[in-house]
N, C-alpha and C positions, 0 to 999 in steps of 0.2 A: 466750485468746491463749496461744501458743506463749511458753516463760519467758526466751527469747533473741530475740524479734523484735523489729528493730530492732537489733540488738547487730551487727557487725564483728569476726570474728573472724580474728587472722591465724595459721596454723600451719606453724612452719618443719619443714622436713623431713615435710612434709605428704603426701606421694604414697603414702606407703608403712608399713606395719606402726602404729605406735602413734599417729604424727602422723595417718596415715586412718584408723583408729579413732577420735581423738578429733576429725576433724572431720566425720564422720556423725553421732558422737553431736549436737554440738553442730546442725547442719545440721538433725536431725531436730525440734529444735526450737525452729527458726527465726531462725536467725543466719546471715548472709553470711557466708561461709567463705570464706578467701583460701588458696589452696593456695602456700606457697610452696615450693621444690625447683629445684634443680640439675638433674634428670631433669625438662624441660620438657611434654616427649608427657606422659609420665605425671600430672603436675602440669594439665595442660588436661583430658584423659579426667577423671579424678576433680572436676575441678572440675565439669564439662560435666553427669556424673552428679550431683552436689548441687546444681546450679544458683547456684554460688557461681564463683570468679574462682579464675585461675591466676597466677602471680609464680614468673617462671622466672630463678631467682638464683645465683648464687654467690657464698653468705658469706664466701669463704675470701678474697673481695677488700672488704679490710675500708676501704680507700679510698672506694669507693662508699656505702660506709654512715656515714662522718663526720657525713658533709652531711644525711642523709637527715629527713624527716619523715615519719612514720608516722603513717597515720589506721587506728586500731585500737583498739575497747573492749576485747577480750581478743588478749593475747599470748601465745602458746604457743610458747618456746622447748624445741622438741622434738630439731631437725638433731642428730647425733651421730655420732663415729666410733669405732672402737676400733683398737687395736696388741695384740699379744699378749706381751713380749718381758719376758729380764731385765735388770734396769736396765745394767750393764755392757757389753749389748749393743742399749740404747736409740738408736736412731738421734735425733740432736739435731733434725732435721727432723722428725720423724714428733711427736715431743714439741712441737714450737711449735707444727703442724698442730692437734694433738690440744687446746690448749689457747686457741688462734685462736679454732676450731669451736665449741667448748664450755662456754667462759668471754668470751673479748673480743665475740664476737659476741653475745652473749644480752645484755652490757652495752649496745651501743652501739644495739639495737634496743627495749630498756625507753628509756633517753636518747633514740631517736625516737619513740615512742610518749608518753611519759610526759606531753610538754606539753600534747597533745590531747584526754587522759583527766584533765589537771586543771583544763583548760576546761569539761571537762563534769562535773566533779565525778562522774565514776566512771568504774572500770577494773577489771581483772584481770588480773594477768599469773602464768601458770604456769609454772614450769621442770621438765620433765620430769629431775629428776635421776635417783639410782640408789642401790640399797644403797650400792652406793660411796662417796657423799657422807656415808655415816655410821662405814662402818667400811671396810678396807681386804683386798687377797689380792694375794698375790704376781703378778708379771709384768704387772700392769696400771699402773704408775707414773703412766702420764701421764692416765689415765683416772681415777684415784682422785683425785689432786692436781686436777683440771680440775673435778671432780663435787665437791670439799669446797668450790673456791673459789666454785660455783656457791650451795651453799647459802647460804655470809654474803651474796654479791651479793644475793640474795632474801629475805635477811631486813634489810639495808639498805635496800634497795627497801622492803618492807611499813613500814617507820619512817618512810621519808621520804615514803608514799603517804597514809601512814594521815589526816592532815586532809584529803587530798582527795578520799574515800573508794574508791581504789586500795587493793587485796588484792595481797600477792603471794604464794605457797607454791611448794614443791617437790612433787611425787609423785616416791615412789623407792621403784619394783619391784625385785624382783631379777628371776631368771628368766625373761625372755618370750617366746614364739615367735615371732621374725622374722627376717631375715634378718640382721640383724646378731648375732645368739648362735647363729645356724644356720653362719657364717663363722667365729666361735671353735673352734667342734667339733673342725675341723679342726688349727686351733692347739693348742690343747688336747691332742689326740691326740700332736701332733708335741712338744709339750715333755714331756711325761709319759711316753713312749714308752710310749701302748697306744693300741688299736682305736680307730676313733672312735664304734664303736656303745657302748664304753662310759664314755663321757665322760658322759654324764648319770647314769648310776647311782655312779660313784664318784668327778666331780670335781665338777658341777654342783649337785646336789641333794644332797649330803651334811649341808649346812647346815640348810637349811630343814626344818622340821616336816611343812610339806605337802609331797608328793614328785610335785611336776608342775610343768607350764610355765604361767605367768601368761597366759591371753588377751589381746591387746591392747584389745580390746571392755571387758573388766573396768576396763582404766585409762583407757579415755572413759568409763564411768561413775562411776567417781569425778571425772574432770573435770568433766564435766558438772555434779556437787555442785558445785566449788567453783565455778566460775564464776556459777553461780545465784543466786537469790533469798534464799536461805536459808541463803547463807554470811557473811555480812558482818562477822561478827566472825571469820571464817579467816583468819586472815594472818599469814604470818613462821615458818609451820609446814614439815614433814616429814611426809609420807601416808605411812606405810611401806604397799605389799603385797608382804609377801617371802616369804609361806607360814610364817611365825615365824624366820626365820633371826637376825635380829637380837635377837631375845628370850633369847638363848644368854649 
C-alpha cells in the first residue's frame, strides 16, 4: 500500500512551482490532493492530471474563511507573494497583503482544519516557509516579518497538536526556481542597478555554499518525509535547504 492512501491532502497555492511539486509528490503516493489556487484552469488541469480535486480560492478574502471547516489530513500552507521594496518606500497595502497571505491565512486554515485531524487523532500540517523565517536581507520587510511570524504559528500549532498526534513544521529553501524568484530577478536588477543576467551570481547566490537554484521536486521530497510514516516525532522544526547559506 501506497504510504499516503487514504490521506486528504490540501495545497494552497497548489497549481504551480513548489505547491505542484509537492502535490505529485504526495499524489504519487496515494493521497487525494486538493489543489487549491486563485488561478482556477490551472488548479482543475493539475488536479485532472493527479486524479485529485481543484478549490478555486481567494485567500486574500479572509471573511470566507472564518467560517470555514476544513476536511484535510495534511495542510500545506504553500500560497505566497513577494514585494521587493525599501522600507521607506513600502507601500502599507502591499505590506497588509503580504502578511494576510502569509501569516493570517495559514492561521485561520490550520483553525479549519485542526478540529477534523483531532477527531481523528492525526494530522500534518506544513508551512512552506523561507530562509527568511530564520534570518533576514534587505528590501524584503514584509516578507521576512510574515515568514518569522509563520514559524512560531507552526511551532504553536505542533504544542497544541502534539496530544492529538498532529505534526506541524516549516520547510525553508532558499533559492528556488519558480516563478516567483524568476519575478524578483527583475526587481533585483532595478534596485541594485545591474543586468539582470547578473543577479544570480552576485546578489542571489552569494550566500549559499551550493551555487544553484533549489528544485521544487527536491522540497516535495522532503515533504513527502514529513508527512509520512516515519516522521512522527517531527514537529515544531525548521527543514532548512538553502545550499548552506544559513550555516555562515
Amino acid at each position: 500500500m501506497s504510504t499516503l492512501s487514504g490521506r486528504r491532502a490540501v495545497i494552497t497555492g497548489g497549481a504551480a512551482g513548489i505547491g505542484a511539486a509537492i502535490a505529485r509528490a504526495f499524489a504519487a503516493e496515494g493521497a487525494a490532493v486538493v489543489i487549491a489556487d486563485r488561478d482556477g484552469a490551472a488548479a482543475a488541469a493539475l488536479a485532472q492530471e493527479l486524479g485529485g480535486e481543484s478549490w478555486e480560492v481567494d485567500l486574500l478574502d479572509v471573511g470566507a474563511l472564518e467560517s470555514l471547516s476544513l476536511e484535510a489530513d495534511i495542510l500545506v500552507n504553500n500560497a505566497g507573494i513577494q514585494r521587493v521594496s525599501p522600507i521607506v518606500d513600502f507601500e502599507p497595502e502591499a505590506w497588509r497583503r503580504i502578511h494576510t497571505l502569509m501569516l493570517e491565512v495559514p492561521f485561520l486554515l490550520t483553525r479549519a482544519a485542526m478540529p477534523g485531524m483531532v477527531e481523528r487523532g492525526w494530522g500534518r500540517i506544513l508551512n512552506i516557509s523561507s530562509v527568511h523565517g530564520l534570518i533576514a536581507s534587505p528590501f524584503k520587510s514584509a516578507y521576512v516579518a510574515a515568514k518569522h511570524g509563520l514559524e512560531g504559528l507552526s511551532k504553536v500549532t505542533a504544542l497544541e497538536g502534539a496530544a492529538h498526534g498532529i505534526t506541524s513544521n516549516c520547510i525553508n529553501p532558499g533559492w528556488v526556481r519558480t516563478a516567483l524568484v524568476e519575478a524578483q530577478i527583475a526587481d533585483q536588477a532595478r534596485i541594485h542597478g545591474i543586468p539582470e543576467s547578473e543577479v544570480l551570481e552576485r546578489i542571489m547566490l552569494t550566500e549559499p555554499a551550493i551555487k544553484r537554484l533549489l528544485e521544487p521536486e527536491e522540497i516535495g521530497a522532503l515533504a513527502l518525509f514529513l508527512v509520512g510514516p516515519h516522521a512522527g516525532m517531527a514537529t515544531g522544526a525548521s527543514y532548512v535547504m538553502d545550499g548552506g547559506w544559513t550555516t555562515r
